[in-house]
C-alpha positions in Angstrom: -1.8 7.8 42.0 -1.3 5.2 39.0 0.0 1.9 40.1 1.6 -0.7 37.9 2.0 -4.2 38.9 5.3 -6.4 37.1 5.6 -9.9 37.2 9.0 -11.6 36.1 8.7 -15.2 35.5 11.3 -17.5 35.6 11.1 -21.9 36.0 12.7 -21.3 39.3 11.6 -17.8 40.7 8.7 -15.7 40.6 8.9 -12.5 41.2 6.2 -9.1 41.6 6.9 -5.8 41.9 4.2 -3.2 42.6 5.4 0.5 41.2 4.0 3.7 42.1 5.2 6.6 39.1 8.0 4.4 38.3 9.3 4.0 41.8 9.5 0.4 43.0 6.8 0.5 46.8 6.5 -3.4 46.9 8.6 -6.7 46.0 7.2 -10.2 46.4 9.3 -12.8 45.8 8.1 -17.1 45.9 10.6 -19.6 44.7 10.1 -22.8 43.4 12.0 -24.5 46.0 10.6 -23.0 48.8 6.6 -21.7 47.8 5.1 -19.8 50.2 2.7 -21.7 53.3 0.3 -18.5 54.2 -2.9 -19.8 53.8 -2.4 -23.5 53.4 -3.8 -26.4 55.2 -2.3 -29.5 56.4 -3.8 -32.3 58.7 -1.2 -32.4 61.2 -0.5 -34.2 64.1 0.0 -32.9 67.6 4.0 -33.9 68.3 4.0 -31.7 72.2 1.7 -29.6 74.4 3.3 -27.5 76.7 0.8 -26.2 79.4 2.9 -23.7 80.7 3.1 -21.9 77.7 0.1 -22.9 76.7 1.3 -24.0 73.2 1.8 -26.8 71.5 3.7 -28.2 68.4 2.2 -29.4 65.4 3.9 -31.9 62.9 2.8 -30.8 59.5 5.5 -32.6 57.0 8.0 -29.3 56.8 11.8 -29.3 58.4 10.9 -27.9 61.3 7.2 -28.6 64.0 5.0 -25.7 63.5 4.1 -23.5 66.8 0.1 -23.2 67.5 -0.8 -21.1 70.3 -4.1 -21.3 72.6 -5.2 -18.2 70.9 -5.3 -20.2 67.9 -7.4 -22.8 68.9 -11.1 -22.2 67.8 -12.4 -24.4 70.5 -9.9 -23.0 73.3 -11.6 -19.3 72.4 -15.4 -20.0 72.9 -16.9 -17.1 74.7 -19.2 -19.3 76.6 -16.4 -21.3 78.3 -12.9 -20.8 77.8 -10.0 -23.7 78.0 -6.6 -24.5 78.7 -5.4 -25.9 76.0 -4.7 -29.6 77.7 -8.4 -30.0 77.7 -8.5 -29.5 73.7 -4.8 -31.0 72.5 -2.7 -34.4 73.1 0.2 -35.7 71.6 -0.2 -37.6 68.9 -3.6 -36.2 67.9 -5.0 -35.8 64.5 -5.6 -32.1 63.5 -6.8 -29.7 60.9 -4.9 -26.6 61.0 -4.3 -23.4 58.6 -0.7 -21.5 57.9 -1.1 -18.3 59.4 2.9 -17.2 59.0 5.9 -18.5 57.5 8.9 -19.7 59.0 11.0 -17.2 60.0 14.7 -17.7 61.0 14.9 -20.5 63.5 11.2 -20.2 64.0 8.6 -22.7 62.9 5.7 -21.9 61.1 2.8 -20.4 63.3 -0.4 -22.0 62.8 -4.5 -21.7 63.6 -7.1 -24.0 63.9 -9.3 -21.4 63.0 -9.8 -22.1 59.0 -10.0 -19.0 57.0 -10.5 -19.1 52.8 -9.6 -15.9 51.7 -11.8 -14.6 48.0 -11.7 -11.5 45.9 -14.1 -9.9 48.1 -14.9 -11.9 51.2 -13.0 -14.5 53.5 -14.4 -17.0 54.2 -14.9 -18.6 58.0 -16.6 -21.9 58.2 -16.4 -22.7 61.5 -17.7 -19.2 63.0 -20.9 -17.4 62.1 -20.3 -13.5 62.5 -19.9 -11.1 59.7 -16.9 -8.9 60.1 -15.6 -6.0 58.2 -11.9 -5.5 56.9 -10.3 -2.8 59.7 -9.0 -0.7 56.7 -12.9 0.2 56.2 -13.4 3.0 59.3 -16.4 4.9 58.5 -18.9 3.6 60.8 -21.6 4.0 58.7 -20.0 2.0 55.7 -18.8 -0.5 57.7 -22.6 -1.3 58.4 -24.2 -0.7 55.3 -21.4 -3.4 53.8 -23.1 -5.8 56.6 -26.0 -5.1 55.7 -25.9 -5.7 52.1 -24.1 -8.8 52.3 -26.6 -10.2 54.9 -29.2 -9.8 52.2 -27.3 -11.9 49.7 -26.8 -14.6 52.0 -29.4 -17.4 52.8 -31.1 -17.2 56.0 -29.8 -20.7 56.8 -26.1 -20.0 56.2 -23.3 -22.3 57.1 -20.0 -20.0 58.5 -19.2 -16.6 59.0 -17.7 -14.0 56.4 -15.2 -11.0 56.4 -16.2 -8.0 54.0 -12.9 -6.9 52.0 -12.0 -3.0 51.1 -12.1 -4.4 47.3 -16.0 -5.1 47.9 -16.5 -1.6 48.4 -16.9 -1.7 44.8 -17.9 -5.2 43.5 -21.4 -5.6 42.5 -24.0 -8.1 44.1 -23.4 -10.2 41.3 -19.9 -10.5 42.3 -20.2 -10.9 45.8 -22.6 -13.9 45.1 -19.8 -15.3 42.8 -17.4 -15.1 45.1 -19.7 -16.4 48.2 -20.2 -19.9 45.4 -16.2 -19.7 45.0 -15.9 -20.1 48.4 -18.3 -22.5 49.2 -16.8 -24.7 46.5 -13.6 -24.3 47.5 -14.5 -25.4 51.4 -16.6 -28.6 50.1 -13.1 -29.4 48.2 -11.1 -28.9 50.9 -13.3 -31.1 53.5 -13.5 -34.2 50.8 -9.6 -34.0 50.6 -8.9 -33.9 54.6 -11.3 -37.2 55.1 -8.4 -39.2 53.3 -5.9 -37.1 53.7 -2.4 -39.0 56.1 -0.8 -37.2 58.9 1.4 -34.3 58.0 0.2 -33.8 54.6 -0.9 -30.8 52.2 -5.1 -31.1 51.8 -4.9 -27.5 50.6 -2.7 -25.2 48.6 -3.0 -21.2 48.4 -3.1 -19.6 44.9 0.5 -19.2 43.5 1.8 -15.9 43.9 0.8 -13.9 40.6 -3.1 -15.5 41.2 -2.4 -14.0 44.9 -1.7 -10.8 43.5 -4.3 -10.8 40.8 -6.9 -11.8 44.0 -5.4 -9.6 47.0 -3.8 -6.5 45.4 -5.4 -5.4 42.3 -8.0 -2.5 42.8 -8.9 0.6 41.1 -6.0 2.4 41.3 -3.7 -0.2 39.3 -3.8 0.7 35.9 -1.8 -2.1 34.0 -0.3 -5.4 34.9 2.4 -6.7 33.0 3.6 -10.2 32.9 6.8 -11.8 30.9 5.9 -15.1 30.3 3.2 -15.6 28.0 1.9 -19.2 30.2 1.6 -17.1 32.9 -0.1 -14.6 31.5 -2.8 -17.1 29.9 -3.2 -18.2 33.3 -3.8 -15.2 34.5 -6.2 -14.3 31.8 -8.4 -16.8 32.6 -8.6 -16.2 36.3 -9.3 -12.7 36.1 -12.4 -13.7 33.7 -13.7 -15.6 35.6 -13.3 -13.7 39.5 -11.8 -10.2 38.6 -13.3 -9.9 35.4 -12.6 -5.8 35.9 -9.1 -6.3 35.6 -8.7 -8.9 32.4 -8.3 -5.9 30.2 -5.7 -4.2 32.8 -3.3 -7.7 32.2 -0.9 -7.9 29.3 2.0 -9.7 28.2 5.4 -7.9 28.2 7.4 -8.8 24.8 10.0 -6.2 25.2 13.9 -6.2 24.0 14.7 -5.5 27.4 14.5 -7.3 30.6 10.8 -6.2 32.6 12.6 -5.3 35.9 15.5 -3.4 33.8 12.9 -1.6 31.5 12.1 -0.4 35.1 14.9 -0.1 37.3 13.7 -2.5 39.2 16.9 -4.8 39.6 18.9 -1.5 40.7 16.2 -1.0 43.5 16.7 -4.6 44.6 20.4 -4.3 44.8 19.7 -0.8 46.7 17.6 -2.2 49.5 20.1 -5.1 49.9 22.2 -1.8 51.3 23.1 -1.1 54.9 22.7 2.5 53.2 20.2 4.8 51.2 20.8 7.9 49.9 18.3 10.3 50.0 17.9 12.9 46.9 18.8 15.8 49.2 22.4 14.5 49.6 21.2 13.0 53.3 21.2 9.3 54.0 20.1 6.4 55.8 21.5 3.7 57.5 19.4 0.4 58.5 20.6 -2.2 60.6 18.4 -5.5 61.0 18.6 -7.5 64.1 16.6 -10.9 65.1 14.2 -8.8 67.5 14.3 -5.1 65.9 15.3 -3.0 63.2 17.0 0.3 63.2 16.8 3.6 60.9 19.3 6.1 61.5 19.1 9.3 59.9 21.3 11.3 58.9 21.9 15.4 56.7 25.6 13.7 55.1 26.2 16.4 52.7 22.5 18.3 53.0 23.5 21.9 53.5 21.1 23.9 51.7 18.5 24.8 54.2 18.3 28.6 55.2 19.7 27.2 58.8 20.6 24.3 60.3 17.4 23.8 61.8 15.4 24.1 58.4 18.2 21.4 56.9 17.4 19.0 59.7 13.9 19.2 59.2 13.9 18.7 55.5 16.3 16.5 56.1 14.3 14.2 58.4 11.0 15.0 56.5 12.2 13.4 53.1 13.8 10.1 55.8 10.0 9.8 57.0 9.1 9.0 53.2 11.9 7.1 52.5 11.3 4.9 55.6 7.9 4.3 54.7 8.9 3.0 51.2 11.9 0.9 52.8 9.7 -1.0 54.7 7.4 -2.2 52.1 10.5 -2.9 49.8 12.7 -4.9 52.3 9.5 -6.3 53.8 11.0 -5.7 57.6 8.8 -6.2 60.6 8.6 -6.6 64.6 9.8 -3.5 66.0 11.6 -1.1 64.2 13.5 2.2 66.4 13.7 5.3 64.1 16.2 8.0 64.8 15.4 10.9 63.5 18.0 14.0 63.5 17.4 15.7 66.7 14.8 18.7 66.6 14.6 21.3 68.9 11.1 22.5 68.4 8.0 20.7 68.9 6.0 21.9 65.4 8.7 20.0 63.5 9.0 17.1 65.6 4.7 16.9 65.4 5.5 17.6 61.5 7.9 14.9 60.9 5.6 12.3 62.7 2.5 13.1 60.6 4.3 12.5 57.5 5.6 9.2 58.7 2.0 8.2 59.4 0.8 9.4 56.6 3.5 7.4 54.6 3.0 3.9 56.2 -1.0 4.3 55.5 -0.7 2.7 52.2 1.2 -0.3 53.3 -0.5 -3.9 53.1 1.0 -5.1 56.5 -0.3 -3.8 59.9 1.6 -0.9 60.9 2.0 1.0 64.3 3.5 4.3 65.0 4.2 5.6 68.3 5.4 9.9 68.8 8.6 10.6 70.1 10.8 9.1 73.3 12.1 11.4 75.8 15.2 9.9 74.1 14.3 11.4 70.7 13.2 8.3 69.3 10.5 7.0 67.2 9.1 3.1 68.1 7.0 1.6 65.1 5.7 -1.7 64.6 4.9 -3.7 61.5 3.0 -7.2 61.1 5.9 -10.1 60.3 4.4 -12.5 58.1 7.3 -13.6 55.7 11.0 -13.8 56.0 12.3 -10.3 55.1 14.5 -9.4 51.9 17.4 -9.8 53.1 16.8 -12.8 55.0 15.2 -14.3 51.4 17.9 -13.5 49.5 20.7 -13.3 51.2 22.8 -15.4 53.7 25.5 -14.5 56.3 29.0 -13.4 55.2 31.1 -16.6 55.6 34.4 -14.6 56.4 32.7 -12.6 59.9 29.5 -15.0 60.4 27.1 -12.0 60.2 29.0 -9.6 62.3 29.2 -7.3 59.9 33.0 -6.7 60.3 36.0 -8.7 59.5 39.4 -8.9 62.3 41.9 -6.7 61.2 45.2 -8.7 59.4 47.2 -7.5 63.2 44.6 -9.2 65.0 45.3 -12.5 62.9 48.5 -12.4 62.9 49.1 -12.1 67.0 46.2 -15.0 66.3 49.1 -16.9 64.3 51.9 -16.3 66.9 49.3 -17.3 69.9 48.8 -21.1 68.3 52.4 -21.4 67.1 53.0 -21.5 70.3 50.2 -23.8 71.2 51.1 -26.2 68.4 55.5 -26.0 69.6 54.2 -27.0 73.4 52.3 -30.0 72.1 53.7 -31.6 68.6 56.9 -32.3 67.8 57.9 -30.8 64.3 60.9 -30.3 62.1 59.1 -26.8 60.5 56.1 -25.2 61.0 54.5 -23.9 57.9 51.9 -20.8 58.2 48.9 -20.7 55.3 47.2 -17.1 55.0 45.6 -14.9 53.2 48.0 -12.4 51.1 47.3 -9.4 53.5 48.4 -12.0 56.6 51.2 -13.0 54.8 52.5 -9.4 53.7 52.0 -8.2 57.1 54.2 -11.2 58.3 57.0 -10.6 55.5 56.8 -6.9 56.9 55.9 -5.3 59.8 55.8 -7.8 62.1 59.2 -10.0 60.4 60.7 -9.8 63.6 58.2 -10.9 65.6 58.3 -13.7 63.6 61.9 -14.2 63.8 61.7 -13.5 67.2 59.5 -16.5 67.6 61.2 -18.9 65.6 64.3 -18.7 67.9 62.0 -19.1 70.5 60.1 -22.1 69.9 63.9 -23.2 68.4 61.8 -24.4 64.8 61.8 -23.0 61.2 58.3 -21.0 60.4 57.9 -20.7 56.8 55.3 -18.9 55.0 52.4 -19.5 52.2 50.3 -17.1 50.1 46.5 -18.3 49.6 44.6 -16.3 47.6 41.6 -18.2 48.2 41.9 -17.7 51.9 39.5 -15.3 53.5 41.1 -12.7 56.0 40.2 -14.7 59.1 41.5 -17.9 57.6 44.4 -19.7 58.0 46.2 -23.0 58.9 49.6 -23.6 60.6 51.4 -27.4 59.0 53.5 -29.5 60.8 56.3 -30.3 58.1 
């Protein structure tokens, strides 16, 4: 299928969307305020080691230390001799290290020692020696005929190790050579700049994110890139002539009337996947809920009733959900472990059916995906790679009236809230009134339904309460004055 890549360009936000038939699959989003770290490389310095966890923290100049695990540690994973990592680490101690994911919630930044340079083609790894093949490449025999090949372009005497890319499936030995200089050039740069380079500071900086597309996305199967601001676009230009020279004629600049992302209802799919819910075309819906550890899918028929039974409407039902799902993923970028619950099924063939489609729809995602069958609980565990902060997480923040729980107390609840620290306040402060600030639904509940509770309490405490409308006042808000 055709794929079209949009890029919307503003001073302060770039933003990609990759569209499949005019339906939005992918949405990258890198602000100038907060530019993505994947791929970068600081010289940091080592700030704890904890033994037990065998982890330590690395200083690298952001808000928070960034988390490097003995795994990480080229010199901790020798297979001749393997070592704790308090026989490689101390605080205090200069080190080279390479983003390997972004911050995410109240986590640092995870990092590796082990330097990888990613190309159009091939990564390059100048500390290691072995030539590895990209995972998405399973054919056995392709996998070493790739090897092979680039073995033969290489000198003999070769300094570092290389990963073969699916895109150089298709690139020429030209190109591979041009890459394999790229590279090299762009390791030599990044060794000068460390030698002076101050603790905690940036000696190299990824490709901004439209280059990153240009470089890590674009293959045969996208047809046209359009960009809306013509800088960007020359920029692009001449990167793509010089290391994707296949795709210069693919890029052009978008002059349209119309916004890019409203000439393709991009900004409605935004909005949608900021949604608890989706509504599938059947009349069926989802409902995703995102936690710190997992995500959940539910699914369900909502007003689906045209199947020959209600079997058959469950299973079309939950066959259109694995699609959507798929697609959901890639557009809300959600990861760690996601629990899908499909509408119960009685028989196995659907069950089996409805599985195979959800694999088959997660194959064309980017990020490393997992999918286990069905728990005796009727459940469906999947797991995909967290690299970035998810979509919501990006561009959203918690509701300031219920903190993130999702629900708000109802204006009873506040008000027995109200008559719980009157009392409070007429046990310790002397006052000639006591004044109550609410929001209007508080206060009309007060003027109403519960008017002679309130009176009730006034003769009570022996003290005035009078009352005061704040519009501004959020359902959970309010304030009791001592007049």
């Amino acid at each position: 299928m055709s794929e079209e890549i949009l890029i919307n360009v503003t001073p302060q936000e770039t933003r990609v969307a990759i569209v499949e038939q005019g339906v939005l699959q992918e949405l990258h989003v890198e602000r100038a305020t907060s530019l993505g770290l994947v791929g970068n490389i600081y010289r940091g310095k080592v700030c704890r080691v904890l033994p037990g966890m065998q982890s330590a923290f690395v200083e690298i100049g952001l808000q928070r230390a960034a988390f490097l695990h003995v795994a990480d540690i080229l010199e901790c994973c020798s297979p001749e001799k393997e070592k704790a990592i308090q026989e490689v680490l101390h605080e205090g101690q200069p080190i080279m290290v390479q983003v390997i994911k972004e911050p995410i919630g109240t986590k640092g930044a995870r990092l590796t020692t082990q330097i990888s340079i990613a190309g159009r083609f091939l990564v390059y790894l100048p500390q290691q020696q072995h030539i590895g093949v990209s995972q998405r490449i399973e054919d056995e025999a392709e996998r070493e005929l790739l090897r092979e090949r680039l073995l033969r372009l290489l000198p003999e005497k070769r300094e570092g190790g290389y990963i073969i890319r699916t895109m150089s499936e298709a690139a020429t030995d030209e190109e591979l050579l041009a890459d394999i200089d790229y590279l090299q050039k762009v390791w030599s740069n990044i060794q000068a700049a460390s030698h002076g380079a101050a603790d905690r500071s940036l000696v190299f900086q990824d490709l901004d994110l439209p280059m990153r597309v240009l470089r890590d996305v674009v293959n045969d199967e996208i047809h046209r890139i359009l960009v809306d601001s013509r800088e960007t676009y020359q920029k692009l230009l001449d990167f793509a002539s010089h290391y994707a020279v296949g795709a210069v004629k693919r890029i052009e600049h978008y002059q349209g009337a119309r916004p890019l992302f409203d000439m393709y209802n991009v900004e409605h799919e935004i909005n949608k996947a900021m949604s608890r819910k989706v509504e599938l075309k059947s009349g069926g819906y989802l409902i995703f809920d995102q936690t710190e550890a997992l995500t959940t899918v539910d699914v369900n028929t909502g007003g689906f009733v045209t199947g020959r039974s209600l079997s058959d409407t469950i299973f079309k039902t939950n066959l259109e959900a694995a699609q959507c799902i798929a697609r959901q993923l890639r557009v809300r970028n959600l990861g760690g472990i996601i629990i899908i619950d499909f509408i119960d099924m009685d028989e196995e063939e659907q069950q089996s059916a409805v599985l195979t489609e959800l694999k088959k729809a997660v194959v064309k995602d980017r990020a490393r995906t997992g999918v286990n069958g069905f728990s005796t609980l009727g459940l469906v565990e999947m797991t995909r790679k967290r690299t970035r902060e998810s979509l919501a997480h990006l561009l959203c923040e918690p509701c300031p009236s219920c903190k993130g729980r999702g629900e708000v107390k109802t204006a009873q609840t506040v008000c027995y809230e109200i008559f719980r620290e009157l009392l409070r306040n007429a046990k310790q402060f002397t006052a000639r009134e006591f004044r109550i600030l609410a929001a209007p639904k508080v206060i009309d509940l007060l003027l109403d339904e519960e008017a002679q509770s309130l009176a009730n309490l006034s003769d009570f405490i022996g003290k005035p309460i009078s009352l005061q409308s704040e519009t501004h006042y959020a359902q959970e808000t309010y304030d009791i004055v001592l007049m």
